[in-house]
Each structure stands twice: as C-alpha cells, then as structure tokens.
C-alpha positions as CSV (number, residue, x, y, z in Angstrom):
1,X,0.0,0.0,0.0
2,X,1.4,3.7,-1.1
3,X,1.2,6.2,1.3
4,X,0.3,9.5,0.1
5,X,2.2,12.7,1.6
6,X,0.4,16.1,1.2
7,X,1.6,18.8,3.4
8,X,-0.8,21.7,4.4
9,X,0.2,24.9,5.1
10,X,-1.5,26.2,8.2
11,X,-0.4,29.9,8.8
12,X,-2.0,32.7,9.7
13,X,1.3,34.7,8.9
14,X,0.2,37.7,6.2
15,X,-3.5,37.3,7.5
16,X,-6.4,39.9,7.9
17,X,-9.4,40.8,9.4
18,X,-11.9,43.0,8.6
19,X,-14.2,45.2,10.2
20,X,-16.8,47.7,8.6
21,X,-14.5,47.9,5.8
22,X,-11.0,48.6,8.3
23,X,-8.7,45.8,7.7
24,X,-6.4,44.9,10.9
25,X,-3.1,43.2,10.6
26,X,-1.5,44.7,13.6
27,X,-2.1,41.4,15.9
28,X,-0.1,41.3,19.3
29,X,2.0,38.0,19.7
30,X,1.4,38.1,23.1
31,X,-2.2,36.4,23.1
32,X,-3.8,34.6,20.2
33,X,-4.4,37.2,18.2
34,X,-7.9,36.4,16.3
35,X,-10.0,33.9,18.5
36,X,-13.4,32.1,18.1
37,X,-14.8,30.6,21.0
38,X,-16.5,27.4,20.2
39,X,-20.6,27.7,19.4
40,X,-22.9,24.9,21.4
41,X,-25.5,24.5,18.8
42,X,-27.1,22.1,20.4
43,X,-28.1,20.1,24.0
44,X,-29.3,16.9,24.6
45,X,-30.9,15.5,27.7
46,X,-32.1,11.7,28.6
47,X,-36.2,11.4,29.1
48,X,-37.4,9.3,32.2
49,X,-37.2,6.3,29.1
50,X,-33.7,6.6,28.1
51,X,-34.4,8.3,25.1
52,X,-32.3,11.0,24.2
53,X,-33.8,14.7,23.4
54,X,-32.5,16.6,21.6
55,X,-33.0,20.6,20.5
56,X,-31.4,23.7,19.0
57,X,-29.4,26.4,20.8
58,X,-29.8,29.6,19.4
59,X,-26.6,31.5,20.1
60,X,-23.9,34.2,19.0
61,X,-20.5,33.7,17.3
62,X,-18.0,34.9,19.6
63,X,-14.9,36.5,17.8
64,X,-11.7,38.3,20.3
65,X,-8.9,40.4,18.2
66,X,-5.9,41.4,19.7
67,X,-3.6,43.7,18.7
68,X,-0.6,46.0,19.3
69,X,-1.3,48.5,21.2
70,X,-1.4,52.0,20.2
71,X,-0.9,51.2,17.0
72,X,-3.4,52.4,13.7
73,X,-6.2,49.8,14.6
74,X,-5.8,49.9,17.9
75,X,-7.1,53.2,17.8
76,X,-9.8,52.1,15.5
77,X,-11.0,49.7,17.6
78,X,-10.9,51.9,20.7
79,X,-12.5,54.6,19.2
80,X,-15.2,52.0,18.3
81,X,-15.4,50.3,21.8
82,X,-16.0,54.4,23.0
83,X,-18.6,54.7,19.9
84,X,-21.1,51.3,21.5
85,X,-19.8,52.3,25.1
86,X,-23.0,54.2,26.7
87,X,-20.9,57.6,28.4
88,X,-24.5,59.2,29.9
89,X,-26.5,59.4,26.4
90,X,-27.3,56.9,24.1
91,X,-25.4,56.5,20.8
92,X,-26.8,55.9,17.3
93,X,-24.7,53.2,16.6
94,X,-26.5,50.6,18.4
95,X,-28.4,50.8,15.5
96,X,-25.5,50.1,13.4
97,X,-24.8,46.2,12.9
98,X,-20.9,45.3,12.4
99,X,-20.0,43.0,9.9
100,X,-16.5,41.1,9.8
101,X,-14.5,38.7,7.4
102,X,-11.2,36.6,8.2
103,X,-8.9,36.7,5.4
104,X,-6.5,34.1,5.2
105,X,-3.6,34.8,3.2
106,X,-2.2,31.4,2.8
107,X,-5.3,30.6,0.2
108,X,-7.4,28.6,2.9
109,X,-11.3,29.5,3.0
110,X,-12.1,33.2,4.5
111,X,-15.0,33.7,6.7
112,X,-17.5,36.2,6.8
113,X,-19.9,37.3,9.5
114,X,-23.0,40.0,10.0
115,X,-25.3,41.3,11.9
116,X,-22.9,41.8,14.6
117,X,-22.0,43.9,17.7
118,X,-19.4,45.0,20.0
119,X,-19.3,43.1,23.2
120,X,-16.0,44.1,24.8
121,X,-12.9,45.9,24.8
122,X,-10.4,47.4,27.0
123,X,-10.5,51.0,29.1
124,X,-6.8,51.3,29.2
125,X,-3.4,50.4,28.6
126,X,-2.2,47.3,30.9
127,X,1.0,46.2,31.1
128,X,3.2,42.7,32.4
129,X,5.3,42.4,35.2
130,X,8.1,43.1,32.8
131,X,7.1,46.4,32.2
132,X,6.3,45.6,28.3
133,X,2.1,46.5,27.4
134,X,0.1,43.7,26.3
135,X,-1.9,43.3,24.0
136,X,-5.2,44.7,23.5
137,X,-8.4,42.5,23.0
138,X,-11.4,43.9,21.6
139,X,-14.4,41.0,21.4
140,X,-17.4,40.9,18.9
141,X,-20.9,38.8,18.5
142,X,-21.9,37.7,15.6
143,X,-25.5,36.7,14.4
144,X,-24.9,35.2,10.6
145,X,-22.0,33.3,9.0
146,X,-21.7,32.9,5.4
C-alpha cells in the first residue's frame, strides 16, 4: 500500500481581518491574536425512558482580536469600543450592525460574519510584570456566517 504525503500549510502569517471595511493586521504575539470561542449548537438530555432529546441552541458567534497597542487599529478599535460604550446618552450606533471577514492569506477559505456587535474591549493600557504592554483585546458577537 502507497502512502500519500500532502503537506498543508497552516499559517495565519500575512492574514487579515476585517471590520466595517478597516482591515487589521496589527495582531499582538502576546495572546492569540484572532479567536473564536466554540458555538454549542445544540443540547441533549435523557427522558425518564432513556431516550435522548435533543434541540437547538440559538446563540452568537464569539470572535476576540488582539492587537498592538497604540498602534493604527488599535485606535480604531478603541474609538469604536467608545462609539457602542453608553458615556451618559445613548449613541446611534447601536443601531448600526458590524460585519467582519477573516482573510486568510495562505489561500485557505475566509470567513464572513454579519449582523454583529461589540461586546467588549479594554479601558486602558495594561501592562506585564516586565514592564512591556500587552496586547489589547477587543471582542465581537456575531448573528450570521456565510
């Protein structure tokens, strides 16, 4: 029996993201820097007859980026966290659904996602122990894939 090699390229080296049309590439290497928590679509239980039940779980795709801080989308992304952050009046841009794509650059399948928000970001600059900053991580919901 012949054994067949193919080798796949799994970088994320020259990658993107995209939000509202900004494209980030300044990703710390001090956390991961683009993140997708995993989705439970479903749940499943046991009835008194050892059947299982099953049924859907509606829920939101959870993206974190993080980049360099201070740096070009860094401030984009702060000045979007300030834009959904309520400051003692409501903001407009509630109304506003975000929409996002992962680009891959090494020719693997991008992603795209709508009909998203903001969820989290952070007030200010933190630093280590060494005295170096970290990384800043901004995290989004997602409604639709495509």
């Amino acid at each position: 029996m012949a054994w067949s090699f193919q080798m796949k390229d799994v970088s994320f080296a020259g990658s993107s993201v995209t939000i509202n049309g900004h494209k980030i590439t300044d990703f710390m290497d001090d956390a991961n820097p683009v993140e997708f928590q995993d989705v439970e679509v479903s749940g499943v239980g046991v009835n008194c007859n050892g059947s299982m039940i099953r049924y859907a779980k509606p829920n939101v795709i959870m993206m974190s980026i993080t980049v360099i801080p201070n740096s070009p989308d860094d401030d984009f992304l702060y000045d979007l966290w300030k834009e959904y952050r309520v400051q003692g009046d409501y903001s407009t841009r509630w109304n506003d659904a975000l929409t996002a794509s992962v680009d891959i650059a090494n020719g693997a399948n991008s992603r795209s996602y709508s009909n998203g928000t903001m969820v989290s970001g952070p007030g200010g600059p933190s630093s280590n122990g060494e005295g170096k900053m970290t990384g800043r991580t901004y995290t989004f919901a997602f409604v639709s894939t495509v």
